[in-house]
RODREN-605854 format. One record per residue (C-alpha): residue in three letters; x negated, y, z negated. Coordinates in nm, 2 decimals, padded with zeros to 4 digits. Layout:
REC     r        x        y        z
REC   ala        X        Y        Z
...
//
This chain:
REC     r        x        y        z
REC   unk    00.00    00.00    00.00
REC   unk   -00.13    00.34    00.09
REC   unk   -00.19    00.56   -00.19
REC   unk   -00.15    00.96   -00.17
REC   unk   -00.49    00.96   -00.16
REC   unk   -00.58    00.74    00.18
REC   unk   -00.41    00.70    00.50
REC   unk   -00.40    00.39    00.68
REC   unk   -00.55    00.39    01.03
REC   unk   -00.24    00.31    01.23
REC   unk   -00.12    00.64    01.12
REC   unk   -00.42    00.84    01.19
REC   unk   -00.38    00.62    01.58
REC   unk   -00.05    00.75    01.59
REC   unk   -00.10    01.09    01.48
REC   unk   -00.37    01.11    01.77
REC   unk   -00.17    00.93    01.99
REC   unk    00.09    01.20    01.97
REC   unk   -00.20    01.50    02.01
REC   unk   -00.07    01.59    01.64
REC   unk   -00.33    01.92    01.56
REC   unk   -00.31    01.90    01.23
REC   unk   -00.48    01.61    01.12
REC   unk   -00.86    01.65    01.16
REC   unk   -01.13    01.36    01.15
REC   unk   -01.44    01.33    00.95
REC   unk   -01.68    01.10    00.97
REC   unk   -01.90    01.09    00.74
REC   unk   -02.14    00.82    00.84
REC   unk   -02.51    00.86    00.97
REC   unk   -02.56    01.00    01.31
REC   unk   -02.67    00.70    01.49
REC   unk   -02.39    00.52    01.37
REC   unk   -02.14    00.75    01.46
REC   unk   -02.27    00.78    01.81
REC   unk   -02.25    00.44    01.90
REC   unk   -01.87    00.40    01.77
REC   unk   -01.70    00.64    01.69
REC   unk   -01.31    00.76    01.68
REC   unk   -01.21    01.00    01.98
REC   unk   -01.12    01.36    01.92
REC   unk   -01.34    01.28    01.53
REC   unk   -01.60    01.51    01.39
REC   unk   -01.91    01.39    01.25
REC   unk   -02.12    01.49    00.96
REC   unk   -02.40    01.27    00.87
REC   unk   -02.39    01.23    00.49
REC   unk   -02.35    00.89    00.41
REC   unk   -02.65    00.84    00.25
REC   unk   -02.67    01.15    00.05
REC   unk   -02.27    01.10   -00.11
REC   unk   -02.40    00.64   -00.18
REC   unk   -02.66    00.83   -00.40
REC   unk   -02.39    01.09   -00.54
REC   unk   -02.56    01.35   -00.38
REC   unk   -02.26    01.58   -00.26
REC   unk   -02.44    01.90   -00.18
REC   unk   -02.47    01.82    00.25
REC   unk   -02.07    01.77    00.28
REC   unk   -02.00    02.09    00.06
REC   unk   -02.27    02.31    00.29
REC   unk   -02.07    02.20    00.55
REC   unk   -01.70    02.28    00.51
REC   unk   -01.73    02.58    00.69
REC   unk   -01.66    02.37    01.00
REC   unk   -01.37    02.21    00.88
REC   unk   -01.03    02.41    00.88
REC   unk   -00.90    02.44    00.59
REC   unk   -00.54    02.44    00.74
REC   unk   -00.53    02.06    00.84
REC   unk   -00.49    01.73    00.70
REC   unk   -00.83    01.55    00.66
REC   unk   -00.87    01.19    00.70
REC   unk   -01.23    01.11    00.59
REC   unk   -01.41    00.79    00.80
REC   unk   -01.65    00.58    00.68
REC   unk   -01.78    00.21    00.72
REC   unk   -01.53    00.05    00.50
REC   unk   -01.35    00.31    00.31
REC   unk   -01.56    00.38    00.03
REC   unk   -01.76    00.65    00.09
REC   unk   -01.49    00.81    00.23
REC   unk   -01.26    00.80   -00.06
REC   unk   -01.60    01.02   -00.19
REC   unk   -01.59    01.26    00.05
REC   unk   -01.20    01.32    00.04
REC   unk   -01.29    01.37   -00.34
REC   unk   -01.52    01.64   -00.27
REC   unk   -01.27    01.81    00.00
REC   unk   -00.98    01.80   -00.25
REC   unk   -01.24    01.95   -00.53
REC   unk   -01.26    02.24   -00.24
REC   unk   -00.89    02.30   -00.17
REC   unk   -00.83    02.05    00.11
REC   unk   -00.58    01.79    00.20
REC   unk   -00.75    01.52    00.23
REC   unk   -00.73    01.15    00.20
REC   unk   -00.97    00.87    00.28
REC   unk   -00.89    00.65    00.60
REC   unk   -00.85    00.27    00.44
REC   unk   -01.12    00.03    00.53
REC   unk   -01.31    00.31    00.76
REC   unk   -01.42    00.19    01.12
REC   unk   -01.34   -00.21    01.01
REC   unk   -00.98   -00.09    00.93
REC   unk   -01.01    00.14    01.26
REC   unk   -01.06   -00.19    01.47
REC   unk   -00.75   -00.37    01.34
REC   unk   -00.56   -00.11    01.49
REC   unk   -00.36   -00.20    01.80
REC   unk   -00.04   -00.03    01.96
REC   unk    00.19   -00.19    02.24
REC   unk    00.28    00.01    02.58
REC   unk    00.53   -00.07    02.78
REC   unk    00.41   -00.09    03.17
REC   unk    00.61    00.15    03.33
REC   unk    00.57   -00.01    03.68
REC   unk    00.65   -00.36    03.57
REC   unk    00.99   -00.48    03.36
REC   unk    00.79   -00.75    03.26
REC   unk    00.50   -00.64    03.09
REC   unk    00.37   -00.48    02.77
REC   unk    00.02   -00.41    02.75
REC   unk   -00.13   -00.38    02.35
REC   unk   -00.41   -00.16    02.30
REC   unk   -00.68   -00.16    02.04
REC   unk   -00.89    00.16    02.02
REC   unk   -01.08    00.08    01.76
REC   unk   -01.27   -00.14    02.02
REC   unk   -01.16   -00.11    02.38
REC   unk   -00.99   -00.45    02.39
REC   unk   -00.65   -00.49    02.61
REC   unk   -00.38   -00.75    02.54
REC   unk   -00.07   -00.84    02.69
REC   unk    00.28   -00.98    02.65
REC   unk    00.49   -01.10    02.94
REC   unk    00.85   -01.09    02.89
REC   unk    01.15   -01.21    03.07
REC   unk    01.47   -01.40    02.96
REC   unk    01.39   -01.41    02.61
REC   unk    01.08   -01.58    02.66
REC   unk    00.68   -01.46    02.61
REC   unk    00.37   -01.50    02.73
REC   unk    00.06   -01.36    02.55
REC   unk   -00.25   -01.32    02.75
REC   unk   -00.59   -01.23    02.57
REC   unk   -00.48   -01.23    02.23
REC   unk   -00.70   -01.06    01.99
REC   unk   -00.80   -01.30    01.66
REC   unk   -00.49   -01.08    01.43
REC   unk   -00.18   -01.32    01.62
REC   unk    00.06   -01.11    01.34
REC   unk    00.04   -00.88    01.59
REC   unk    00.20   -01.03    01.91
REC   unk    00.42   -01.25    01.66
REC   unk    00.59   -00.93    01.47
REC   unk    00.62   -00.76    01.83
REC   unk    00.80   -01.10    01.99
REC   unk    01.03   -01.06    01.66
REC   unk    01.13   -00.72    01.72
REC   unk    01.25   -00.75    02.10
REC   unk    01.41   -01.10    02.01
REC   unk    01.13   -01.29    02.24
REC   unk    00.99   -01.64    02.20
REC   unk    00.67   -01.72    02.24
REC   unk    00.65   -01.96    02.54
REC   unk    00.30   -01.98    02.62
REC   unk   -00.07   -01.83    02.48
REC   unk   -00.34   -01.77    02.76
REC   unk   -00.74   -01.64    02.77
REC   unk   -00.84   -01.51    03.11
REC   unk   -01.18   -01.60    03.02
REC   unk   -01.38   -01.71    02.69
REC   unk   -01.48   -01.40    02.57
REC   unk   -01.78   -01.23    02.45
REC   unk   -01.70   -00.91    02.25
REC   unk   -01.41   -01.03    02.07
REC   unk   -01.24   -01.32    01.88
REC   unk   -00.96   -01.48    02.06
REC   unk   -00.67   -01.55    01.88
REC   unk   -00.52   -01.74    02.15
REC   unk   -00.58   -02.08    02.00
REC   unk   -00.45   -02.00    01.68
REC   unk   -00.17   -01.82    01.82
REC   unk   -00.05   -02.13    02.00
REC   unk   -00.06   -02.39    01.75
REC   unk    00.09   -02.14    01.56
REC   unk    00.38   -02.12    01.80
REC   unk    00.39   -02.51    01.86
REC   unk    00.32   -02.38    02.20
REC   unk    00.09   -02.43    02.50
REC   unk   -00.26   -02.24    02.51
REC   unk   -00.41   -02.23    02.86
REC   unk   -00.77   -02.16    02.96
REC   unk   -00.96   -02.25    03.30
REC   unk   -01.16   -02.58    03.21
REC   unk   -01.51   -02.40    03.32
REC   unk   -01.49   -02.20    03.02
REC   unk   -01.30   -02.41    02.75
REC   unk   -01.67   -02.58    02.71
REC   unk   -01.62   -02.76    02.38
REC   unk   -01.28   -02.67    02.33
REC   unk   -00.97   -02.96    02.27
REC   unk   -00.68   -02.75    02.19
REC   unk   -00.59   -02.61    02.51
REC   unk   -00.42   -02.69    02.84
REC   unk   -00.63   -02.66    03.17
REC   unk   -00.48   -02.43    03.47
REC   unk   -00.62   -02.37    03.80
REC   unk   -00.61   -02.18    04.09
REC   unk   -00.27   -02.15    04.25
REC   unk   -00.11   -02.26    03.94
REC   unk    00.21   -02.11    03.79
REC   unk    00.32   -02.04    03.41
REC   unk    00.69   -01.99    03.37
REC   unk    00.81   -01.69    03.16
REC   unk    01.20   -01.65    03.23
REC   unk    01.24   -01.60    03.58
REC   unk    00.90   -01.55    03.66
REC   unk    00.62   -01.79    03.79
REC   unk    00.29   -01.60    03.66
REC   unk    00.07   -01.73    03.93
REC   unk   -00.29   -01.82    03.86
REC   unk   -00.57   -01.65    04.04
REC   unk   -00.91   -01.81    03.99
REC   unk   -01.18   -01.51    04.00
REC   unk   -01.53   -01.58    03.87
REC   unk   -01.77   -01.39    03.80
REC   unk   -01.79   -01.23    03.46
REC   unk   -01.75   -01.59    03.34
REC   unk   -01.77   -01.90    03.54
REC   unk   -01.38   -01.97    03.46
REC   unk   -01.25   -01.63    03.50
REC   unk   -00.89   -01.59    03.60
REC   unk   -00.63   -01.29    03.60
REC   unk   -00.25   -01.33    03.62
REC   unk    00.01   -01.20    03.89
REC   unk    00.36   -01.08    03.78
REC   unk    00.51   -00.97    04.03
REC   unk    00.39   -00.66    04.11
REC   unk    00.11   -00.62    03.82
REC   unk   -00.24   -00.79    03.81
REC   unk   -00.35   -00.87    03.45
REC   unk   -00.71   -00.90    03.59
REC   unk   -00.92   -00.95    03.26
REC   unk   -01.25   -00.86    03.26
REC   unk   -01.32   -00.94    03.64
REC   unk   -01.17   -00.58    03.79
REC   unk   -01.14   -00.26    03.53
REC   unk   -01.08    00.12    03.63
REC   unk   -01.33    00.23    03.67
REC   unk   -01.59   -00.07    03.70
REC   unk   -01.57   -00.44    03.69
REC   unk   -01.71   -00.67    03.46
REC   unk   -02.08   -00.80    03.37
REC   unk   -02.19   -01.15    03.52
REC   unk   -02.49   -01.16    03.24
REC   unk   -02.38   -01.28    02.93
REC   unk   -02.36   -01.66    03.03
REC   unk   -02.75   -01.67    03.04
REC   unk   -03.07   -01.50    03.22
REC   unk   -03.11   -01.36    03.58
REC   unk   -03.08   -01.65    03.75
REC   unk   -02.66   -01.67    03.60
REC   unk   -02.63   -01.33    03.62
REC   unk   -02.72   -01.30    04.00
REC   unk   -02.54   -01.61    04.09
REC   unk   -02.26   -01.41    03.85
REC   unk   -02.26   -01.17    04.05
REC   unk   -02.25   -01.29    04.39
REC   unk   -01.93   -01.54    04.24
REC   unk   -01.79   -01.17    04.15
REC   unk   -01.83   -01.01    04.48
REC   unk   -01.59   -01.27    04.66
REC   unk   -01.34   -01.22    04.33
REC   unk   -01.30   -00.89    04.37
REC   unk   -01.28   -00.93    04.77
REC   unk   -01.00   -01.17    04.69
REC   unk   -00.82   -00.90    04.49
REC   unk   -00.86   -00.61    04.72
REC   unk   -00.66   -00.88    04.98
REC   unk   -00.35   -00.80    04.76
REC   unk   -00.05   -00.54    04.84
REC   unk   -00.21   -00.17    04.80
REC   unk    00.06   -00.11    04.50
REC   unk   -00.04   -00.41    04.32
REC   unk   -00.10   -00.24    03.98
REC   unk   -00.44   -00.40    03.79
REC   unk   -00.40   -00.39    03.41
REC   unk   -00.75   -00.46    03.31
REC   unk   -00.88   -00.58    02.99
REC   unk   -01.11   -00.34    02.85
REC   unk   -01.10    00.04    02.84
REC   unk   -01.37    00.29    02.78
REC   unk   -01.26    00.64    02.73
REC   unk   -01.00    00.64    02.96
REC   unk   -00.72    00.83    02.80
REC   unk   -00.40    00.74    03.00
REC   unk   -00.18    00.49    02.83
REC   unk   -00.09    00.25    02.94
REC   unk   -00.42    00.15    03.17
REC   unk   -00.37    00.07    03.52
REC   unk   -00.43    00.19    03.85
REC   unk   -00.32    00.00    04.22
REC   unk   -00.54   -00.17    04.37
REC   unk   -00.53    00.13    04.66
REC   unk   -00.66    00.37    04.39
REC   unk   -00.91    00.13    04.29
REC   unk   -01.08    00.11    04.65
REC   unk   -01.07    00.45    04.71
REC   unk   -01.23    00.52    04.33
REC   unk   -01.44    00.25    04.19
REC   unk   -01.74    00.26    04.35
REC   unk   -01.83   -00.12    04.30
REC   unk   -01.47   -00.26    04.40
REC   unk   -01.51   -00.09    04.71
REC   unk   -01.86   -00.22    04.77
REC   unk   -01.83   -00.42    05.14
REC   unk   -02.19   -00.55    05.13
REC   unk   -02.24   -00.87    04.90
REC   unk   -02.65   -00.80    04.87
REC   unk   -02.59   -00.42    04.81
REC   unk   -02.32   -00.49    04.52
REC   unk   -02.57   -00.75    04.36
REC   unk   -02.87   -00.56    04.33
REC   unk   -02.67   -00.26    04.24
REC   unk   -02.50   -00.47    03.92
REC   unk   -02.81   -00.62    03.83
REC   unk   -03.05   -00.31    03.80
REC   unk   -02.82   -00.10    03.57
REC   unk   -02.68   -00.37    03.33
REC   unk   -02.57   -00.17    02.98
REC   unk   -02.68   -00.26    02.65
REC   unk   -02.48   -00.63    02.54
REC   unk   -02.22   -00.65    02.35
REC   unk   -02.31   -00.70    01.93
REC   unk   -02.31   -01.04    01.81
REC   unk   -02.19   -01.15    02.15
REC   unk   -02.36   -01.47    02.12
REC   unk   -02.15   -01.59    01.80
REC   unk   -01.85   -01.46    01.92
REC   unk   -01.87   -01.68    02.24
REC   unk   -01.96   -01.98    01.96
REC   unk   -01.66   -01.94    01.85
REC   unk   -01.42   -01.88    02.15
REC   unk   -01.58   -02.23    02.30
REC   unk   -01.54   -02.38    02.02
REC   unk   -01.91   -02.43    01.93
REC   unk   -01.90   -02.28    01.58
REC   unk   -01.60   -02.24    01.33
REC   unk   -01.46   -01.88    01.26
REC   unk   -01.54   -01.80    00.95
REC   unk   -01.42   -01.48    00.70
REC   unk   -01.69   -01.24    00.82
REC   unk   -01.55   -01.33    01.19
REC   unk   -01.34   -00.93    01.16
REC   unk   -01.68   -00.79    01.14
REC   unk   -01.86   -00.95    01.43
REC   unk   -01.64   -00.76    01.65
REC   unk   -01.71   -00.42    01.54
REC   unk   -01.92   -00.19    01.77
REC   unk   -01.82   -00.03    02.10
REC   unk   -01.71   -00.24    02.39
REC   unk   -02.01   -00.30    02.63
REC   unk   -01.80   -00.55    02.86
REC   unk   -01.86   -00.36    03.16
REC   unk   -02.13   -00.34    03.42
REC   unk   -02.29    00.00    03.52
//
């Protein structure tokens, strides 16, 4: 229960959601921290250490910067500081309260969007760290794709629009996050399917294919097999809407690396190259709801596949060799702990409690 003296992050998501002025973020943490992950729109003063050793002297030098006419929600790592700092704000005439479990409670956030050019589909966002999730409805039936490892989530949200779960799905055993998918589906006494190339030592799950169907209600969500960013990538069609995973984003598409060296990630690259030439085959107002965002700011996240050719530079690549080279000399920093996390979504190594904190960082799921 939230005390009048913290604020839970999904309000501070909503609040910025809305644009609401008058709640203003501070972060309190060190600088490098903050710049790798961070909340948009929040304002950073590096004290962290100086208010662990009860030093309070750096956050009271700088209030001059924060307006003393707004609600402030203090950030930390996990909500302890913070609850200091909103101390020393209230000591100074502010409002302020202390955001609950800081940047860990920031990436349990998620909010649903319904797709406004598709009946069926809701896409679920987490800002906290880039991840995108669906649910496909139709007839009182669901199917979630991508689930993220808190299945409360897409179970609450099936509740409230009177849905049953039908059917769990992964478009790809991923890297930066912990799939709830699984879980989800035994959950659910349901199905949970996965391509076989990347269920690896997986035996809870039911192997699909290229061309095959999944049926939510009156649709058949078709199957398209697209490797690249894994070996047994796939996205969904619905109709009109391509839930593409990580193989096609916005503004990018996704990394063929994280499966091994240079030798997997050219041959990753190349299988990625004839994915993304199999999408741009589809109707011109086939709408691509990816998987990850970045800083994007339109909710929900999509864009047709015409807008993607004529503005993401690598889908609208037409020479194999150039797109390969060009992928594999500007490959981004990899995902934190992504080696675990891929552990445990093959079903190498048991999630354990501390599995909430391998996901925390920024989303590095992209190439270039």
């Amino acid at each position: 229960m939230t005390s009048n003296t913290d604020i839970s992050p999904t309000e501070v998501a909503a609040r910025l959601r809305d644009g609401d002025n008058d709640l203003y973020v501070l972060d309190v943490r060190n600088e490098d921290d903050y710049e790798e992950w961070n909340i948009d729109g929040s304002h950073n003063v590096p004290v962290y250490d100086q208010l662990s050793g009860g030093n309070t002297i750096g956050l009271e030098q700088s209030l001059d910067d924060v307006p003393d006419d707004a609600e402030v929600a203090t950030v930390c790592v996990a909500g302890v500081i913070s609850q200091r700092a909103a101390q020393v704000l209230r000591n100074n005439g502010y409002d302020a309260k202390s955001m609950q479990g800081g940047m860990r409670g920031w990436a349990m956030v998620y909010q649903a969007y319904d797709v406004t050019d598709s009946d069926a589909v809701t896409q679920i966002v987490r800002p906290g760290t880039g991840c995108l999730s669906y649910l496909v409805a139709d007839g009182g039936e669901a199917l979630v794709v991508d689930s993220g490892q808190h299945t409360e989530v897409y179970q609450n949200l099936a509740d409230t629009r009177d849905l049953d779960i039908v059917a769990v799905a992964d478009t790809h055993a991923h890297a930066d996050h912990i799939s709830g998918g699984r879980d989800l589906a035994a959950a659910e006494d349901v199905p949970y399917y996965l391509h076989d190339t990347d269920a690896r030592e997986l035996d809870r799950y039911t192997a699909v294919e290229d061309g095959d169907v999944i049926s939510v209600g009156s649709y058949d969500v078709e199957i398209l097999f697209t490797p690249g960013h894994t070996r047994g990538s796939i996205s969904f069609l619905v109709g009109d809407a391509l839930l593409s995973g990580d193989t096609l984003f916005v503004r990018s598409v996704g990394r063929p690396d994280l499966e091994g060296g240079s030798d997997v990630a050219r041959e990753g690259a190349t299988l990625l190259f004839d994915s993304l030439d199999r999408l741009a085959d589809l109707s011109d107002d086939t709408v691509v709801l990816p998987g990850h965002f970045s800083d994007e700011e339109i909710r929900p996240l999509g864009a047709t596949i015409e807008h993607l050719e004529a503005n993401n530079e690598l889908f609208g690549m037409d020479t194999k060799s150039a797109f390969v080279e060009t992928i594999l000399e500007d490959l981004p920093d990899t995902p934190a702990n992504y080696n675990r996390i891929k552990r445990v979504n093959t079903g190498k190594e048991r999630a354990t409690a501390e599995a909430e904190t391998l996901e925390l960082g920024p989303n590095n799921c992209a190439s270039n």
